[in-house]
C-alpha positions in Angstrom: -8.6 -14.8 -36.8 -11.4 -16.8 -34.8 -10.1 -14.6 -31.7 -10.9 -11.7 -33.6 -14.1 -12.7 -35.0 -15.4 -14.1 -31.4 -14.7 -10.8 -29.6 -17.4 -9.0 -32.2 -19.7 -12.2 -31.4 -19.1 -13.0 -34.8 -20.3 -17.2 -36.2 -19.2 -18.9 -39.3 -21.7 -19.9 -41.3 -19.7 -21.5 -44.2 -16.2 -21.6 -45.6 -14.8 -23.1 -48.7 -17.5 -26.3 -49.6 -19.4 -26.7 -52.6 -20.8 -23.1 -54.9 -21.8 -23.2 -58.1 -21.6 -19.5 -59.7 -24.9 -18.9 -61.7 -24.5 -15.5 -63.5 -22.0 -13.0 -63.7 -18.0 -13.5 -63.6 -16.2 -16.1 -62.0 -13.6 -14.1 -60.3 -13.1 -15.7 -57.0 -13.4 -19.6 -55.7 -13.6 -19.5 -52.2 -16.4 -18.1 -49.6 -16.9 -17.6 -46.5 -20.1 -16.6 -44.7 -20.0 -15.3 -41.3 -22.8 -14.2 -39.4 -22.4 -10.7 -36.7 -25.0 -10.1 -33.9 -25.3 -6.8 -35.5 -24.5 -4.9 -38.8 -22.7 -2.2 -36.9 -20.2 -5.1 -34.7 -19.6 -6.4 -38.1 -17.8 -2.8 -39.2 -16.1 -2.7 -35.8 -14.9 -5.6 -36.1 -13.1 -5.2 -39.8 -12.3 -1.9 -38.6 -10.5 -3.0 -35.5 -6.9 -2.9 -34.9 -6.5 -6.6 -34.7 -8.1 -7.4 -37.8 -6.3 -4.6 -39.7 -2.8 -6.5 -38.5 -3.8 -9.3 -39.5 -5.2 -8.0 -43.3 -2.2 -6.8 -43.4 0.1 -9.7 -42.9 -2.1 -11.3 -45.7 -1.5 -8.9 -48.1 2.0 -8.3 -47.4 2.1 -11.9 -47.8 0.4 -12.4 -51.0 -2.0 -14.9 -48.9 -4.5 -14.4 -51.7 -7.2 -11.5 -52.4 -10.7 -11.6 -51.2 -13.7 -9.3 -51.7 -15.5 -7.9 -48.2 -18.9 -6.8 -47.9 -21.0 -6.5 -45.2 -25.1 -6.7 -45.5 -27.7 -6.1 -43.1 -29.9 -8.7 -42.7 -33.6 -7.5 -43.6 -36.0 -7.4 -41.0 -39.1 -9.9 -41.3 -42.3 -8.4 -43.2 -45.7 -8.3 -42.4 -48.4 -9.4 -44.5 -47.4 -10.2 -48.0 -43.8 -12.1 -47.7 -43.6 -11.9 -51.7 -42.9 -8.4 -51.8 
């Protein structure tokens, strides 16, 4: 996977440590934060053909479920940063 995730320029912010889930339900107990130069390398990259082998070698191995979604990172504001 870190071959993968290079190749879309992709960094790992965080994976696994310490969470603490606030509100809502507690459905899974393992994250992992990772970081794409750009929303649209982030797509390519889960919709590339090496990442879609290896998604499927999890599932078809029961390697556990996981939740994916992508969010663009909001530009910097002018003027009021409260809003």
């Amino acid at each position: 996977m870190p071959a993968i995730l290079a190749k879309y320029g992709a960094k790992v912010l965080t994976r696994g440590g310490r969470y603490q889930t606030l509100e809502g339900p507690e459905r899974f107990n393992r994250f992992v934060v990772i970081e794409f130069p750009t929303f649209e390398q982030g797509v390519a990259c889960f919709n590339s053909e090496k990442y879609k082998e290896a998604a499927a070698f999890r599932r078809k191995n029961k390697a556990g479920e996981n939740e994916l979604v992508m969010i663009e990172r909001e530009k910097a504001r002018r003027g009021n940063a409260s809003r």
